[in-house]
Biotite code that builds the C-alpha atoms (Angstrom):
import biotite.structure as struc

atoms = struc.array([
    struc.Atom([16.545, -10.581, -22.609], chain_id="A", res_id=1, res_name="UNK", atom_name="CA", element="C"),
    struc.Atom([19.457, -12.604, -22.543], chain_id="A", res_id=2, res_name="UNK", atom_name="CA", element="C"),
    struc.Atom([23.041, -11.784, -23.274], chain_id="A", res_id=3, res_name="UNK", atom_name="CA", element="C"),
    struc.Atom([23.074, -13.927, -26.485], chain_id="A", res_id=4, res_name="UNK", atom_name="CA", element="C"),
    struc.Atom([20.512, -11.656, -27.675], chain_id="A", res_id=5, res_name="UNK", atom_name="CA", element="C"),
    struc.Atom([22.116, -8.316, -26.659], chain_id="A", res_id=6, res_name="UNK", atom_name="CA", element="C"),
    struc.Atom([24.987, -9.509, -28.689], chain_id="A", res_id=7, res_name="UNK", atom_name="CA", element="C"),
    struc.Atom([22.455, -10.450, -31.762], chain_id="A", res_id=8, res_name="UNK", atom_name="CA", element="C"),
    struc.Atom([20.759, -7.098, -31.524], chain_id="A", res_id=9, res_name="UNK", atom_name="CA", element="C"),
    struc.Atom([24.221, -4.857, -31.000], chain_id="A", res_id=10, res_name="UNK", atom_name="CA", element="C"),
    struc.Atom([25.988, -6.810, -33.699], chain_id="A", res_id=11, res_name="UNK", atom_name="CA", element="C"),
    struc.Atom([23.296, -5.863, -36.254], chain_id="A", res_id=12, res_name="UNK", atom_name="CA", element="C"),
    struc.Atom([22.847, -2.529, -34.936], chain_id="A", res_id=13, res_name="UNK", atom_name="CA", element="C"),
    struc.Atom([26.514, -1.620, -35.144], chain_id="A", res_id=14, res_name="UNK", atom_name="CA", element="C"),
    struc.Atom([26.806, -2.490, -39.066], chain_id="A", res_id=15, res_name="UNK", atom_name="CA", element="C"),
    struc.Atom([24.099, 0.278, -39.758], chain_id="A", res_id=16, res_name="UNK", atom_name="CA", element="C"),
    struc.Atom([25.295, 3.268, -38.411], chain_id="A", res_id=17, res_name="UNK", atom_name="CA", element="C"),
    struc.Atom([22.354, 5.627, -39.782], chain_id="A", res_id=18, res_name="UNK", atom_name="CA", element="C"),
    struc.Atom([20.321, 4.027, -36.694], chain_id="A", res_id=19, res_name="UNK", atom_name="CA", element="C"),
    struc.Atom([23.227, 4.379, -33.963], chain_id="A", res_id=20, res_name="UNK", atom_name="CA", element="C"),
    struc.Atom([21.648, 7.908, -32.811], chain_id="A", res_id=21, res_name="UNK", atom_name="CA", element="C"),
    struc.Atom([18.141, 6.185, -32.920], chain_id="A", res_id=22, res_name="UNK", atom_name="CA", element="C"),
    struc.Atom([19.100, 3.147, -30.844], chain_id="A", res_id=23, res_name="UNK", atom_name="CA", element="C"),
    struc.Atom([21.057, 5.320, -28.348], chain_id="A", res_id=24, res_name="UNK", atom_name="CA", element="C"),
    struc.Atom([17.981, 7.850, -28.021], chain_id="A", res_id=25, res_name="UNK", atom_name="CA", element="C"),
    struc.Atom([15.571, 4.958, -27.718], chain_id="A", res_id=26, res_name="UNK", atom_name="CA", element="C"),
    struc.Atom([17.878, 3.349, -25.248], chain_id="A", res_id=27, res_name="UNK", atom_name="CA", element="C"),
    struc.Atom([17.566, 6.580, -23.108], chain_id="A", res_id=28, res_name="UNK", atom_name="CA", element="C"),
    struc.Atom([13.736, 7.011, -23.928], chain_id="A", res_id=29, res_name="UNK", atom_name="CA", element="C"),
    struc.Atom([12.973, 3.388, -22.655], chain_id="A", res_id=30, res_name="UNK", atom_name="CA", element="C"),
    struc.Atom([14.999, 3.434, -19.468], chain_id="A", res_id=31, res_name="UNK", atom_name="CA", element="C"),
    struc.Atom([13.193, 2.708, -16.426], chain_id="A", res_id=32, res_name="UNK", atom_name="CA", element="C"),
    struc.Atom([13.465, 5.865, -14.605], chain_id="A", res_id=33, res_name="UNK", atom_name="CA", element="C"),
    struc.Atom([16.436, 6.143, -11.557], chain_id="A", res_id=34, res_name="UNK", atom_name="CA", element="C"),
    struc.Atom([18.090, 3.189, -13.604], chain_id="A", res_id=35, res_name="UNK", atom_name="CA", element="C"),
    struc.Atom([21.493, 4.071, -12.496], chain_id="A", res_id=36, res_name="UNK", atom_name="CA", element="C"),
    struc.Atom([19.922, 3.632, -9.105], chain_id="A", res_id=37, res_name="UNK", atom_name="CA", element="C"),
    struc.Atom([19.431, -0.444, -9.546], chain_id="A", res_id=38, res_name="UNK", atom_name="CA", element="C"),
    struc.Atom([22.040, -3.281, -10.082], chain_id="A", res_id=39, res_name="UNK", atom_name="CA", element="C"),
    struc.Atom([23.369, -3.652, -12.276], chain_id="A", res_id=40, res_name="UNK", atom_name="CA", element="C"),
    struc.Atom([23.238, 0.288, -13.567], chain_id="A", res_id=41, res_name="UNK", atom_name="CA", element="C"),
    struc.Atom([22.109, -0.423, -17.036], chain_id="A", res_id=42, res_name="UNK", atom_name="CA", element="C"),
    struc.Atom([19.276, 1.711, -18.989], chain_id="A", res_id=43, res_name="UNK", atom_name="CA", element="C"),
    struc.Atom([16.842, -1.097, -19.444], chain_id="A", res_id=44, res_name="UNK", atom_name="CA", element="C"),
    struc.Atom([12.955, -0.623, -20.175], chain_id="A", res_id=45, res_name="UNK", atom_name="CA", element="C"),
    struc.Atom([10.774, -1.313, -17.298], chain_id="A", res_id=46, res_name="UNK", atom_name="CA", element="C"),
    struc.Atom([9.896, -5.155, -17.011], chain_id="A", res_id=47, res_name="UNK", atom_name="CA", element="C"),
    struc.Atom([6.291, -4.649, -17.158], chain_id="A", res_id=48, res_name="UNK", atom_name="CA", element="C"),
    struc.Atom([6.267, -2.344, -19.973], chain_id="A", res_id=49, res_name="UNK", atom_name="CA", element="C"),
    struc.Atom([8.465, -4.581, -21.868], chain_id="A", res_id=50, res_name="UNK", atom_name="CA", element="C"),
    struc.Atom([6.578, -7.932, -21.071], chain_id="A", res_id=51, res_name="UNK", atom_name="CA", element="C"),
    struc.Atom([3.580, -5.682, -22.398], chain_id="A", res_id=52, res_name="UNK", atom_name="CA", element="C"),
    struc.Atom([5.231, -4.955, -25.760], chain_id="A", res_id=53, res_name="UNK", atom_name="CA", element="C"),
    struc.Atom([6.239, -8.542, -26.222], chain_id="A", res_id=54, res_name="UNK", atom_name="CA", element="C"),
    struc.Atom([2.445, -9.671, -25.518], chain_id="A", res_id=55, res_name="UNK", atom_name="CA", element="C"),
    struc.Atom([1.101, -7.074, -27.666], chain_id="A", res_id=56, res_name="UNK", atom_name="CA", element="C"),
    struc.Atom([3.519, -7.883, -30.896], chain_id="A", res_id=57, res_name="UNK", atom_name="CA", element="C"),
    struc.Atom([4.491, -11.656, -30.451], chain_id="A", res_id=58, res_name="UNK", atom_name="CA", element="C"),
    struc.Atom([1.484, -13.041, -28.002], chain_id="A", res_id=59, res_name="UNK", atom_name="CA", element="C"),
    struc.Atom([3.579, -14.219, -25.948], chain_id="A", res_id=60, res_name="UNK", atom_name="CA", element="C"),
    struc.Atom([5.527, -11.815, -22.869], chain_id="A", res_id=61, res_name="UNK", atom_name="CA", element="C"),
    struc.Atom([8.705, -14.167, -22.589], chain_id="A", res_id=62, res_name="UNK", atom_name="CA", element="C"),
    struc.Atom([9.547, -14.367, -26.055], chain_id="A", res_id=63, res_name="UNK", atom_name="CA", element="C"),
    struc.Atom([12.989, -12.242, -27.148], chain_id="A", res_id=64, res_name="UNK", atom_name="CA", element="C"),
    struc.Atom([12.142, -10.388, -30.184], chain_id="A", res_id=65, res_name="UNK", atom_name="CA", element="C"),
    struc.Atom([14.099, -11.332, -33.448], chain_id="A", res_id=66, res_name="UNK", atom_name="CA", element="C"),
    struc.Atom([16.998, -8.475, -34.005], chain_id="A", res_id=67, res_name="UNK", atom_name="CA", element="C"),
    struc.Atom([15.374, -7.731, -37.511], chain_id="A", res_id=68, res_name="UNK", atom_name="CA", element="C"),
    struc.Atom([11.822, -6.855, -36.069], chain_id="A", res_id=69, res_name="UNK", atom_name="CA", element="C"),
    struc.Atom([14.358, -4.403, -33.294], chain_id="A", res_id=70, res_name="UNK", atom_name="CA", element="C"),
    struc.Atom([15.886, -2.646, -36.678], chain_id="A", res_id=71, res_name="UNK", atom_name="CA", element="C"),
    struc.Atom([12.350, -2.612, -37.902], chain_id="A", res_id=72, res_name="UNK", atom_name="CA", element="C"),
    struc.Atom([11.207, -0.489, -34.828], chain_id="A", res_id=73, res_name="UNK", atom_name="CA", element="C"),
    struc.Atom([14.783, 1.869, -34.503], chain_id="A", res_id=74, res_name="UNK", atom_name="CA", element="C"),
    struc.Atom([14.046, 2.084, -38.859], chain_id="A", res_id=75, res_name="UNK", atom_name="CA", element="C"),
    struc.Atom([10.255, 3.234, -37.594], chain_id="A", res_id=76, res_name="UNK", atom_name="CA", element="C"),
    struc.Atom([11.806, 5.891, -34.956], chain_id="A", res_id=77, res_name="UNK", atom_name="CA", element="C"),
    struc.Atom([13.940, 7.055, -37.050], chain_id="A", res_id=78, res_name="UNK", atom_name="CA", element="C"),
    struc.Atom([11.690, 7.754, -40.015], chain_id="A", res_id=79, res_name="UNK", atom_name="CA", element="C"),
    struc.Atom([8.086, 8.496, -38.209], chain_id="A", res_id=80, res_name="UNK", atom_name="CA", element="C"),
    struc.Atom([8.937, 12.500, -37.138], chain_id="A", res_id=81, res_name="UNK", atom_name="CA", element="C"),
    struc.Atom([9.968, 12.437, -40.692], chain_id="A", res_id=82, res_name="UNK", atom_name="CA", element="C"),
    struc.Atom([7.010, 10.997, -42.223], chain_id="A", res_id=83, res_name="UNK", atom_name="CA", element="C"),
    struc.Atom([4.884, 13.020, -39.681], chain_id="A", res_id=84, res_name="UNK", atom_name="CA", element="C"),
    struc.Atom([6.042, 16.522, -40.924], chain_id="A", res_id=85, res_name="UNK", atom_name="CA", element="C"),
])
């Protein structure tokens, strides 16, 4: 993902603070485990699970997802254990 769509996704995530504690636990859910291990030390999802994700929802493994469908899936976290009961 590229910076400019960091800064897409983080400026609509910060506006709707009922989903900060859902991005931050997805964030640590999705790391790639010893992250702080690689450079640089940042909790990213493992490549191939996230090319896989991208395939499976857009077709296509290099496309960035659009910041709305990223508040659609933190919205989904958030509300699934919920809905699950």
């Amino acid at each position: 993902m590229s910076a400019r769509w960091w800064r897409r996704v983080a400026a609509a995530v910060i506006v709707r603070p009922g989903l900060w504690a859902t991005a931050v636990g997805q964030v640590v859910r999705l790391a790639h485990p010893g992250w702080w291990h690689r450079w640089p030390p940042l909790p990213a999802p493992d490549s191939a699970y996230l090319r896989f994700r991208l395939q499976t929802q857009y077709g296509d493994p290099d496309r960035e997802p659009e910041p709305t469908d990223v508040l659609a899936y933190l919205r989904w976290c958030r509300d699934y254990p919920r809905a699950a009961g």
